[in-house]
Structures are given as structure tokens and as C-alpha cells.
TINU-714799 format. One line per 4 residues: number of its first residue (from 1); their letters; for each residue z, y, x of N, C-alpha, C. Coordinates in steps of 0.2 Angstrom, whole numbers. Example, Ala and Ser with C-alpha at 12.3 -4.5 7.8 and 13.67 -1.06 7.14 Angstrom:
<nodes>
1 = AS = 39 -28 66 39 -22 62 39 -16 66 ~ 35 -11 64 36 -5 68 39 0 64 .
</nodes>
This chain:
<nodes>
1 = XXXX = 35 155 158 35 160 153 36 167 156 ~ 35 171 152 33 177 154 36 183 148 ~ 38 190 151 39 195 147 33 201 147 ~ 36 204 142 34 212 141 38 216 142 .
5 = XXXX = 35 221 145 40 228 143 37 235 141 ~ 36 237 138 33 244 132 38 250 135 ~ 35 254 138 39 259 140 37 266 134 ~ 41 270 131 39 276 126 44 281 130 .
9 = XXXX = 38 285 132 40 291 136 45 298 134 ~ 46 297 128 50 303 124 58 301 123 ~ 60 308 125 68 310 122 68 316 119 ~ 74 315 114 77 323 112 77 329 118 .
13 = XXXX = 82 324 123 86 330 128 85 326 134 ~ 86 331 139 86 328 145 92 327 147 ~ 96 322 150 101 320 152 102 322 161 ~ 106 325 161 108 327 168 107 322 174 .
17 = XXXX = 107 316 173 108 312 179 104 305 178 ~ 96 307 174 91 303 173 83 306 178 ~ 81 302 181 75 302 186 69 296 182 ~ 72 294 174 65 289 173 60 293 170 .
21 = XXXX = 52 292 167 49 296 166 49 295 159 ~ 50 302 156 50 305 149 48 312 150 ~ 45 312 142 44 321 141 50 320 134 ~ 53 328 133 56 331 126 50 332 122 .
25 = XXXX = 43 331 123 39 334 117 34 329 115 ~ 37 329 111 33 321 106 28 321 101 ~ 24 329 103 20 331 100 13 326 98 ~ 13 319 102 8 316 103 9 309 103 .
29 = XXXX = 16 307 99 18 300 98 13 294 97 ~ 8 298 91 3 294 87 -2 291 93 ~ -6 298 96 -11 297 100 -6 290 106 ~ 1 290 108 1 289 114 5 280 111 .
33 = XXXX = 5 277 104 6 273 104 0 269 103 ~ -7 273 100 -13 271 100 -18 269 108 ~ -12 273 112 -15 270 119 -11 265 122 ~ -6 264 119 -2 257 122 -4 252 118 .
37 = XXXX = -6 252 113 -10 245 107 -16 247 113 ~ -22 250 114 -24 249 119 -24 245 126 ~ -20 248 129 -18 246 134 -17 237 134 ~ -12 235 129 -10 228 127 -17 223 125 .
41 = XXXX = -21 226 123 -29 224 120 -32 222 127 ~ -33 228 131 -38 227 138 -35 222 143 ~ -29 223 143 -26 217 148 -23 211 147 ~ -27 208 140 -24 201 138 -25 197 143 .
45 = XXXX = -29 195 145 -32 193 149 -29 190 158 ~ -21 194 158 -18 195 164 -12 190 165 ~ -11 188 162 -5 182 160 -7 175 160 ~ -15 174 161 -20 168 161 -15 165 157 .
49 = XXXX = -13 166 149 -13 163 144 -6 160 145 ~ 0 162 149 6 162 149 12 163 144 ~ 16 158 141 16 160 134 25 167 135 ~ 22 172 131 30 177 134 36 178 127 .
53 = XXXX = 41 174 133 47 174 127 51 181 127 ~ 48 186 129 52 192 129 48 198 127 ~ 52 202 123 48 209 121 53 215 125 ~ 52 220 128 56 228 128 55 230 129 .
57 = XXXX = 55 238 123 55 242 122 63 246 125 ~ 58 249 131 62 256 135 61 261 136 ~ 61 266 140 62 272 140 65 278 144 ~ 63 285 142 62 287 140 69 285 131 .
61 = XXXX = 66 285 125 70 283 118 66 281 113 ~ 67 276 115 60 267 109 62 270 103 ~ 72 272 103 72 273 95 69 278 90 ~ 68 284 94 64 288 93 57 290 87 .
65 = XXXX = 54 283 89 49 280 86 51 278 80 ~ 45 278 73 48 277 67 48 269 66 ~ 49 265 62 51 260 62 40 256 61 ~ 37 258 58 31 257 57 27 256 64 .
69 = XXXX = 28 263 69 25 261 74 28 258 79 ~ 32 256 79 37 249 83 33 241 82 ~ 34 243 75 30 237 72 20 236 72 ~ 19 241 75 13 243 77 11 238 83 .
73 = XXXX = 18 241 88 15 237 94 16 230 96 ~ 21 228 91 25 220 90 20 217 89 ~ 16 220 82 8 214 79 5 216 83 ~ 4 219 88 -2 220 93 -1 216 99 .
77 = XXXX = 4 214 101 8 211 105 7 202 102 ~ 8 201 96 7 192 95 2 191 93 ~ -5 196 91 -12 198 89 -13 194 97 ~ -13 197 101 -15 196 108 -11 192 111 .
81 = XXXX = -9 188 113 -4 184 118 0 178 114 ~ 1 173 117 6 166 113 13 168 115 ~ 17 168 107 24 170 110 29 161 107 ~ 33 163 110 37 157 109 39 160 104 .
85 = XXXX = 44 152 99 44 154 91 50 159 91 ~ 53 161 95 60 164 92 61 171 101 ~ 55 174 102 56 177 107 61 183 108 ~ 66 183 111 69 191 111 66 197 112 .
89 = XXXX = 69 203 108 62 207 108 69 213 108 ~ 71 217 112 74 220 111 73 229 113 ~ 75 233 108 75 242 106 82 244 109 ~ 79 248 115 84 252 118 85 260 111 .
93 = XXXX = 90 260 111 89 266 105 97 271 107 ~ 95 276 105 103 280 104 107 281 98 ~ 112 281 99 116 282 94 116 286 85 ~ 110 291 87 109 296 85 103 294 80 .
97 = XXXX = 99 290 84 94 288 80 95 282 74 ~ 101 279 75 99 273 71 105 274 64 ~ 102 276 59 106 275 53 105 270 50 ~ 108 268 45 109 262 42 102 259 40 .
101 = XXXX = 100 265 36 92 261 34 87 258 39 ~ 89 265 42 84 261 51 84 253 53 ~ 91 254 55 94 248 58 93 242 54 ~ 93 241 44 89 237 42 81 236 43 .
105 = XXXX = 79 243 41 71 241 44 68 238 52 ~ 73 240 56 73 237 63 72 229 61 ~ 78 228 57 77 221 59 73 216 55 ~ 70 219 50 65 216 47 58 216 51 .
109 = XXXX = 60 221 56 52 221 58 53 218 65 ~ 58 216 64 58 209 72 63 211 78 ~ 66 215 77 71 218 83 77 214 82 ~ 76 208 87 84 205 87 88 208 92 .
113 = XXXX = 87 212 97 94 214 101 91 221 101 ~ 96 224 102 97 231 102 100 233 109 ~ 100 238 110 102 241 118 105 250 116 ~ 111 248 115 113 255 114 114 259 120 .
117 = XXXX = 112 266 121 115 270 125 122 273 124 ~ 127 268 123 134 274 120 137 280 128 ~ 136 276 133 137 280 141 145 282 140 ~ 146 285 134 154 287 134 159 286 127 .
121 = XXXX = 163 285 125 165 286 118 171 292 119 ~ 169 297 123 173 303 127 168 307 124 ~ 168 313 118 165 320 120 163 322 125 ~ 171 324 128 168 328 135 163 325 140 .
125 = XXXX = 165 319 139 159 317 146 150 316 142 ~ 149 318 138 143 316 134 141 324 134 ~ 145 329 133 144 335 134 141 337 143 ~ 144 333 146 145 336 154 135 332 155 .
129 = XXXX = 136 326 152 127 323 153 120 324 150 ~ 124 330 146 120 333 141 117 328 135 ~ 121 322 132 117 317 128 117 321 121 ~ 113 319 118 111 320 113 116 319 106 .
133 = XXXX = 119 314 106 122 310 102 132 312 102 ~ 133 310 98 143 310 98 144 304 98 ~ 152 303 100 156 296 101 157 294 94 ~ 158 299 88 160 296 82 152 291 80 .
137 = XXXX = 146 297 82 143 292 81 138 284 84 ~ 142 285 89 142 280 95 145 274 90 ~ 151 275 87 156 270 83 152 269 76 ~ 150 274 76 147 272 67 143 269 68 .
141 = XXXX = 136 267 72 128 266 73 133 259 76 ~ 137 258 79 137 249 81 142 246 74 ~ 146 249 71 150 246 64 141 244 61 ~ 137 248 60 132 247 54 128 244 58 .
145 = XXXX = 125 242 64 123 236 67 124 231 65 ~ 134 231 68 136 222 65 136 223 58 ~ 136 227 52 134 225 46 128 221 43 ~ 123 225 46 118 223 44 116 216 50 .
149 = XXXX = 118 214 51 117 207 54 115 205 63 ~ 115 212 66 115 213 71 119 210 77 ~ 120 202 79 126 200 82 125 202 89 ~ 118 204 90 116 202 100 115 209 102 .
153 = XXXX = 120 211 103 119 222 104 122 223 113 ~ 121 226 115 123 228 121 123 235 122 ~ 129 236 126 128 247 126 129 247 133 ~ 126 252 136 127 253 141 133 260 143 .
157 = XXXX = 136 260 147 142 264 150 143 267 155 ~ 145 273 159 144 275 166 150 277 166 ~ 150 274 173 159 275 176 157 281 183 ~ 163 283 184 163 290 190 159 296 191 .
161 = XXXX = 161 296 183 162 304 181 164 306 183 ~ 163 313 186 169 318 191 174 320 184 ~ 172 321 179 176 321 173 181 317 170 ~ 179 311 171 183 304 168 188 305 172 .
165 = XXXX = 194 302 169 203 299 174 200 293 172 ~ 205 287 175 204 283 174 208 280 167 ~ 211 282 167 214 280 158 207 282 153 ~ 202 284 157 198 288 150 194 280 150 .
169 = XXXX = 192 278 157 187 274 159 191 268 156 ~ 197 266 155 200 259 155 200 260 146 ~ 199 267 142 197 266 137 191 265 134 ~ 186 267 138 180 266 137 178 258 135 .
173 = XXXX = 182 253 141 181 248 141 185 243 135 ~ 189 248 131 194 244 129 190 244 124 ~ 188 250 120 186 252 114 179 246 111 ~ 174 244 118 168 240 118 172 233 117 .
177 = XXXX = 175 230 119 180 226 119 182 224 109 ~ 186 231 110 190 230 101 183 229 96 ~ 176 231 99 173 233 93 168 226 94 ~ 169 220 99 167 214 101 161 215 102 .
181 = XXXX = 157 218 107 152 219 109 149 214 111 ~ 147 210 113 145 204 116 142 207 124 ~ 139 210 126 136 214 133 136 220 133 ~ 138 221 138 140 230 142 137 229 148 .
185 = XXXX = 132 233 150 129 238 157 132 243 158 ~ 136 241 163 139 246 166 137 248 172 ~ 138 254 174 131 260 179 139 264 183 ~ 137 264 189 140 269 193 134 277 193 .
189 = XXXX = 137 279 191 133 286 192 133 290 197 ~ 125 290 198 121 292 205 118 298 205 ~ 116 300 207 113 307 210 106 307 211 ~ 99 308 207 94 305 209 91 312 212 .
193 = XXXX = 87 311 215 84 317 218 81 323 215 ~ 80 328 213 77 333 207 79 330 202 ~ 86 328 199 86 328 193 91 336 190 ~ 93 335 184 98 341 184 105 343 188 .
197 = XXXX = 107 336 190 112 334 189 113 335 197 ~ 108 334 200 108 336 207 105 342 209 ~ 103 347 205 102 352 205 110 354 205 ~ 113 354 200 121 357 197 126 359 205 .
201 = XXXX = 125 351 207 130 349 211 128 353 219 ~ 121 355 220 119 356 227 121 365 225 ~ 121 369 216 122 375 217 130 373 216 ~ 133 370 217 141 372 214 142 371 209 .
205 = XXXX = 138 371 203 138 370 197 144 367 195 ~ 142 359 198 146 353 196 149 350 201 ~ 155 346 200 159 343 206 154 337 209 ~ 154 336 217 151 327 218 155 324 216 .
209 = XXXX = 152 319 217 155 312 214 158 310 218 ~ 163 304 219 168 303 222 167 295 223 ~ 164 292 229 164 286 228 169 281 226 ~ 175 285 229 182 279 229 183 280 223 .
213 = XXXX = 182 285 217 185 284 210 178 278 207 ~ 171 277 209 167 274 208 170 266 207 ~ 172 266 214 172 258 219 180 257 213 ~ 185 260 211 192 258 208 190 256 200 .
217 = XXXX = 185 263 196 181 259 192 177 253 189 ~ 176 251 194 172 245 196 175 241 197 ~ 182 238 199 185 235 199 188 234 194 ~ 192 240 190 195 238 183 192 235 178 .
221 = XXXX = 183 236 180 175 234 175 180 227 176 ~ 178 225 182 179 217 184 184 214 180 ~ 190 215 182 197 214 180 196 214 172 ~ 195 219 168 195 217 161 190 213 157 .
225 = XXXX = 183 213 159 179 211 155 179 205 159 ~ 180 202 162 183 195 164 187 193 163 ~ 192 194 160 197 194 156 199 191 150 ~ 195 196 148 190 193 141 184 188 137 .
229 = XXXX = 182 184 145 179 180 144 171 181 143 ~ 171 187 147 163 188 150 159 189 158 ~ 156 184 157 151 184 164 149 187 167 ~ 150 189 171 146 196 177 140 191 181 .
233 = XXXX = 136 194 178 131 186 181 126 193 183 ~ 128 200 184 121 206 190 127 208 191 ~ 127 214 195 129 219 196 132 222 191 ~ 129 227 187 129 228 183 131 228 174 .
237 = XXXX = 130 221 176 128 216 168 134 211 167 ~ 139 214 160 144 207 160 139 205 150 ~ 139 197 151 141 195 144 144 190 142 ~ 146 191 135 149 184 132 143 179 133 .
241 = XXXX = 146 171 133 143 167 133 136 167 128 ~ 131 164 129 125 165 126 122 171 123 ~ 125 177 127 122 184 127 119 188 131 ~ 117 184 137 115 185 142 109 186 143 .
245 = XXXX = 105 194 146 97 195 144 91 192 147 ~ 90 188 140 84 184 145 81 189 149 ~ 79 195 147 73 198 148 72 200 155 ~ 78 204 155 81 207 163 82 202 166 .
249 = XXXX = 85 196 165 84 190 168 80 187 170 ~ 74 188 168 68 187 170 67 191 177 ~ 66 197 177 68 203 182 67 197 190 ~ 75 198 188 82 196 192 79 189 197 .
253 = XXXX = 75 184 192 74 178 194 65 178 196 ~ 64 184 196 54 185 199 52 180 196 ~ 51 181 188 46 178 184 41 184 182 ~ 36 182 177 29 188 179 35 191 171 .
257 = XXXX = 29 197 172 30 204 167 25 207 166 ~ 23 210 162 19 216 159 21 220 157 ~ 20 228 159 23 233 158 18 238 156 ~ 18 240 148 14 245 147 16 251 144 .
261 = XXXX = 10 256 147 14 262 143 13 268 151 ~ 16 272 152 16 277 156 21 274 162 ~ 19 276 167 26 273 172 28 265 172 ~ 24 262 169 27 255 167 26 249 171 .
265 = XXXX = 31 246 174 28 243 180 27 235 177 ~ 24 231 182 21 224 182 21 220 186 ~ 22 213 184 23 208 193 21 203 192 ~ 15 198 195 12 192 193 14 187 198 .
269 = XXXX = 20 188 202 19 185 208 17 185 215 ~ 11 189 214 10 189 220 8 199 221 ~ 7 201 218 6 208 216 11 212 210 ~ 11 220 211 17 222 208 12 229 207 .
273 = XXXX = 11 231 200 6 235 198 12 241 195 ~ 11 249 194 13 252 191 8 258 187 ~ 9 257 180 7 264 177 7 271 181 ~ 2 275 178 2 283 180 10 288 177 .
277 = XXXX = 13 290 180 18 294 179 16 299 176 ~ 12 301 169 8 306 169 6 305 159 ~ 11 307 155 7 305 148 0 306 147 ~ -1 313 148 -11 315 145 -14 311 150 .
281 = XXXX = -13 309 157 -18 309 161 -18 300 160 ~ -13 297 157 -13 289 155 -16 286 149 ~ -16 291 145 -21 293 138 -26 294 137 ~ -29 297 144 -35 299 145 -40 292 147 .
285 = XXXX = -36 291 149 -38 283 158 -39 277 151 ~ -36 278 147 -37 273 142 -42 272 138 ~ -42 281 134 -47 282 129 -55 280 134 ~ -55 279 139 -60 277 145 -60 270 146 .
289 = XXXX = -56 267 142 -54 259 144 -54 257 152 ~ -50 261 155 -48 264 163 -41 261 163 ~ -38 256 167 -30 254 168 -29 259 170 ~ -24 266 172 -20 269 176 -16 267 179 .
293 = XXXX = -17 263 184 -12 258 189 -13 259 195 ~ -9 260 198 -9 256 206 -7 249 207 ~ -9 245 211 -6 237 214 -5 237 221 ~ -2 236 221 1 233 229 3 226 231 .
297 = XXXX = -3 223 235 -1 216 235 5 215 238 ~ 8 209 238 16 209 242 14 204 248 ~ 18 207 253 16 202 261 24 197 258 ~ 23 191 263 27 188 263 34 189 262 .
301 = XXXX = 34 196 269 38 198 269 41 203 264 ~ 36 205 260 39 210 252 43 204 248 ~ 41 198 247 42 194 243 51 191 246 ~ 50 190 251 56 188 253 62 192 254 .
305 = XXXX = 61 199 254 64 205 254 66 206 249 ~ 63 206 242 63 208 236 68 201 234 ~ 65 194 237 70 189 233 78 190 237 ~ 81 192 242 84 194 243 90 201 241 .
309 = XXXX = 85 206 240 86 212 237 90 209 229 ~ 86 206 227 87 202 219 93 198 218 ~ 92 195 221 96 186 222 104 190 225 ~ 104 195 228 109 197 230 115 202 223 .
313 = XXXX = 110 202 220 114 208 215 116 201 209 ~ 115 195 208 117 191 203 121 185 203 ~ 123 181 199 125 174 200 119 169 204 ~ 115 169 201 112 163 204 107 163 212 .
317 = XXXX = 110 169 215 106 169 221 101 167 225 ~ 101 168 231 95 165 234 95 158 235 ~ 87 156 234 87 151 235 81 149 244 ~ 86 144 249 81 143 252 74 141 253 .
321 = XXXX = 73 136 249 67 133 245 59 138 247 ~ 63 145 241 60 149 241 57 155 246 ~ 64 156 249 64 158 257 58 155 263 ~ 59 149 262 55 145 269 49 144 266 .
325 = XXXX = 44 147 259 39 148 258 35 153 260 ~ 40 158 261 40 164 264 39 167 271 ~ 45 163 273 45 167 282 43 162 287 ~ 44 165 291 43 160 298 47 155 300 .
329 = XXXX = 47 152 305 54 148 308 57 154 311 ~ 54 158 315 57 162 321 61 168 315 ~ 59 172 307 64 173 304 68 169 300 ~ 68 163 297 73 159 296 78 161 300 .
333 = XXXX = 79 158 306 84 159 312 88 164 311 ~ 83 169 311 88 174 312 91 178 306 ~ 86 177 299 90 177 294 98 173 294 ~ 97 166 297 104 163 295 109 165 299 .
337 = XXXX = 105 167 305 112 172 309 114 176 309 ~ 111 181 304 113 188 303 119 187 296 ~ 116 181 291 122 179 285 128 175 290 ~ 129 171 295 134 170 297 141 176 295 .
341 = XXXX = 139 182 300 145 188 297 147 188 292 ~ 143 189 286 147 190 276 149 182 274 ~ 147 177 277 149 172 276 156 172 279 ~ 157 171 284 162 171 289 169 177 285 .
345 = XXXX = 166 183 283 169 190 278 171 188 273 ~ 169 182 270 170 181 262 165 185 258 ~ 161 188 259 158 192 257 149 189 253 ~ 146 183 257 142 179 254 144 172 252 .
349 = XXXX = 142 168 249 146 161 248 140 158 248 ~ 140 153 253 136 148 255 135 141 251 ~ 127 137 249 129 130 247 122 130 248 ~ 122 124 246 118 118 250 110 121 248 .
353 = XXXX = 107 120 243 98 125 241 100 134 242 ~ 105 137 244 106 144 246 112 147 248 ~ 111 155 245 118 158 245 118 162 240 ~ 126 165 237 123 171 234 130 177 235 .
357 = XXXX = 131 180 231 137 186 232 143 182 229 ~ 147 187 233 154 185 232 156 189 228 ~ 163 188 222 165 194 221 168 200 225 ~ 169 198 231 172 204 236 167 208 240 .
361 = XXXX = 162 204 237 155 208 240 151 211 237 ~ 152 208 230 147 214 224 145 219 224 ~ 151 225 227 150 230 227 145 234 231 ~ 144 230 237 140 230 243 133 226 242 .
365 = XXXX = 133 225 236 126 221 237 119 222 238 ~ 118 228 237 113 230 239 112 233 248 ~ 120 234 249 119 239 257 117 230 262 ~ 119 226 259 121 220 264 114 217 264 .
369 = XXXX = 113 217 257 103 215 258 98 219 261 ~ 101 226 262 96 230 266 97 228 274 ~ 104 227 275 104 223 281 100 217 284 ~ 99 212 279 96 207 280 89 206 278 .
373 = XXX = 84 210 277 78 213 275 75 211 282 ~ 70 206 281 65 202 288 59 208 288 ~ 59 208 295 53 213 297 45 212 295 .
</nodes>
């Protein structure tokens, strides 16, 4: 099975410490949904009839969009492609955008999960990211959620704010908690290159980040929402029992995807395609019935690199099997002798078809797979 993902290139505002592609001027919504029903028409053909249990819509801000042309892309999507009967189909959306009638018409028009950006239920830290949205109405939009029948919601949250104490953060967590959220993403904040945010910090603007107030956040993440009876099956990702994203899930475990829209990337297994970064110039290349894509085949070694880079950030790890499809004898070897160390650390945990991360190693999970990255 296989997913989608619809990328919609518009926000309100620009967020200090975002590097994904979006524009603020949405003067061209019509024209550029009319090119993603395009795009999904020209490429049916790419999934050699693979039936996809996943829909999502990101961004940029999906919610943005009115509920009609949401529904636009959904029936262009099961027009063209076999969906499983009951496929998750989830609208990243902000706070700001979803009033109560929305969030009814959402769900008439097929949005079972929701993906809130709540990032803080703090003012001031919503102020300092420049978000669009307030914390009162961060709480209102997920009350009128669960009303309207919305059980499968997830928000996402950022820890290590030069702003945040930690009582603020230990209430962030609490707050998600009391309002029984089933899923929280939670993001260490980073500094991407040219965004605002590193602009701020390189004039003085803004304090740097502090990695040790990160790494202490990150542990109270663990500590509570584990506590509570939810999963840390990424990095990033805890849920309750049976709330766990297929879709990113898919990701995680290198199954195929279709990515449409601007910027939107694509993986069929053996090749990993991306959109043009560029609204008019990707609307152009359409109204042309032209993919704006590059592809990059993957050598053995991309593949085994990336399962690696993956399989490290999750519960279910790497798996051998897949590895010795992959590499050599003479990398085998030295892959296993380079994991001796984080095994030997507590840091990878070893069994019998693989290995995957520890919890004393999570933290580390990317620095420790760049280590072990086959040439």
C-alpha cells in the first residue's frame, strides 16, 4: 500500500523559525489547486495501481483552504487511484483557521485526523515565532474538534525556546494531556539557514538556543507522556494506543508516496523525486502537462543509508534482511563493528532480524547514524 501527500504552499504569516516552502500571498489559490488536480490526473499511472491507504494534506497551511477545494482534491484523488475502504486522510490546519462550522464541514468532506499547529499554549512564545493564532484559541479549535466528533487530532509543540522556563514547558505538556489529545509532535527548535529566526540571532536580535535547556526538555517530553500511556515510537512522535500515524509511518518504514503540489517530494523505492520550489514556475510546467520534478535514483548505498538514517529515529528499526540487500560483505563487517560501540554504550539495542535505538540514545539518533552511514 501506498500514500499521498498534497502540499498547499500558503500562510498568513511567516514563522521565524520555518525553512518549508510557502508564499503569504494566496492570490492564486484557485489557479494552483487547479494545478495539483492536474498534477494527480498526469501521474496516475506512477503507483502501477498500488492501492493508497493514506491522504496529507501539508504545508505551507492546508487549513487555509476553503472546505470545497479540499474536497476538490480528495475526489480527484479516489477519481484517479484505489483507496482502501476507511483510508486516513489527514488536514494539517492552525488554530485560527478552524471554527466550529469548518471543523463540521471538514468532516463531512472526509478529514478524519487533524494535525493541529498549537507550537505553544504561552502568548509570549507564539508572539516571539511570530504565529498567527492565540493560545485561547489553540484551546477553543481543539474543545470544538472533540465536539464535533473529531477523536484522532494531534498538535504539534516546540521545546527550547530561548523564552520558555521549564515550568512553562512542563505545562505545555500538561495542558495537551488534560485536554486528552491522543498525539503530540514534539520538535526541538532549530535554526534553519536564511530563515527569520537566524537572521534575528546572527544580528543580536534574539538569544541562541541553548542545547542543554533542549536535551532537559526532551527528557521531561519522555518522562510525562510515558507516563501517561503513550508510545514514543519516532523521535519526535508520542501516541496513545491506536493513534499512531499511519501516514508518517509509512515515511519511517520506506513504503512509496506521492507528493504533489510545489516542493513535494516522492519515493517509489528505488527513486526519490521532488517538486519545483517555485509556485508560478510549477503552474506553468503543468498548464504544459510538464512534471516539474527532479529524480534521483538511489545507489545501494543511498538506500541503506537512508534505512539507517530512518530505522534509527523509531521503534521498529533496522532490519538486517533489508541491509544485506543492500551492501557488500566487506560493508556488512564493518557496519557490525562500528554498532559494537553504541551497543556495548546502551545506546543501540540489538536482536536477532536487527537493531534499533535505545532510549538513552534517542537523543543522538541522527549524530549516531551519520556515524554509521556506508560509503
Amino acid at each position: 500500500m501506498a500514500g499521498i501527500y498534497v502540499h498547499i504552499p500558503f500562510c498568513k504569516k511567516a514563522c521565524n523559525y520555518c525553512d518549508f516552502h510557502f508564499s503569504t500571498t494566496a492570490t492564486y489559490k484557485e489557479e494552483m489547486i487547479a494545478a495539483i488536480n492536474s498534477e494527480i490526473t498526469l501521474r496516475k499511472d506512477e503507483l502501477d495501481q498500488e492501492i493508497i491507504k493514506t491522504i496529507y494534506f501539508g504545508g505551507g497551511t492546508p487549513s487555509l483552504l476553503s472546505t470545497k477545494q479540499i474536497r476538490s482534491i480528495i475526489d480527484r484523488i479516489y477519481s484517479t487511484f484505489e483507496l482502501t475502504k476507511d483510508p486516513e486522510i489527514t488536514l494539517e490546519a492552525n488554530p485560527d483557521d478552524l471554527s466550529l462550522e469548518k471543523l463540521k464541514e471538514l468532516k463531512k468532506a472526509g478529514i478524519n485526523r487533524l494535525s493541529i499547529g498549537v507550537q505553544s499554549f504561552f502568548a509570549e512564545h507564539l508572539e516571539w515565532m511570530n504565529r498567527a493564532h492565540t493560545s485561547k484559541e489553540s484551546i477553543q479549535c481543539l474543545k470544538d474538534a472533540q465536539s464535533v466528533g473529531f477523536d484522532n487530532i494531534t498538535i504539534d509543540l516546540i521545546y527550547g525556546i530561548p523564552t520558555m522556563t521549564d515550568e512553562q514547558w512542563f505545562k505545555n505538556i500538561a495542558q495537551a494531556i488534560t485536554m486528552n489529545i491522543p498525539h503530540i509532535s514534539a520538535y526541538n527548535l532549530t535554526v534553519e539557514k536564511k530563515t527569520a529566526l537566524d537572521y534575528q540571532i546572527k544580528k543580536g536580535i534574539s538569544q541562541p538556543l541553548d542545547d542543554e535547556q533542549g536535551a532537559q526538555h526532551f527528557e521531561v517530553l519522555q518522562t510525562l507522556l510515558k507516563a501517561k500511556g503513550y508510545i514514543h515510537y519516532e523521535v519526535s512522535n508520542f501516541g496513545k494506543e491506536g493513534y499512531i500515524s499511519k501516514h508518517n509511518t509509512s515515511y519511517w518504514q520506506s513504503e512509496n508516496y506521492l507528493g504533489f503540489g510545489p516542493s513535494a517530494h516522492s519515493f517509489n523505492g528505488s527513486n526519490r523525486s521532488w517538486n519545483i520550489s517555485n509556485n508560478k514556475k510549477y503552474m506553468q510546467s503543468i498548464q504544459k502537462k510538464e512534471l516539474p520534478c527532479t529524480v534521483e535514483e538511489l545507489s545501494n548505498a543511498d538506500k541503506a543509508n537512508e534505512h539507517l538514517m530512518l530505522g534509527l529515529r523509531n521503534i521498529w528499526g533496522c532490519n538486517w534482511e533489508y541491509l544485506e540487500s543492500c551492501l557488500s560483505s566487506y560493508q556488512l563487517r564493518q557496519l557490525k563493528a562500528e554498532l559494537v560501540t553504541y551497543i556495548m554504550d546502551g545506546q543501540i539495542l540489538n536482536f536477532p532480524s536487527g537493531f534499533k535505538i535505545s532510549d538513552s540514545g534517542i537523543l543522538f539518533a541522527d549524530g549516531i547514524a551519520s556515524e554509521l552511514f556506508v560509503e
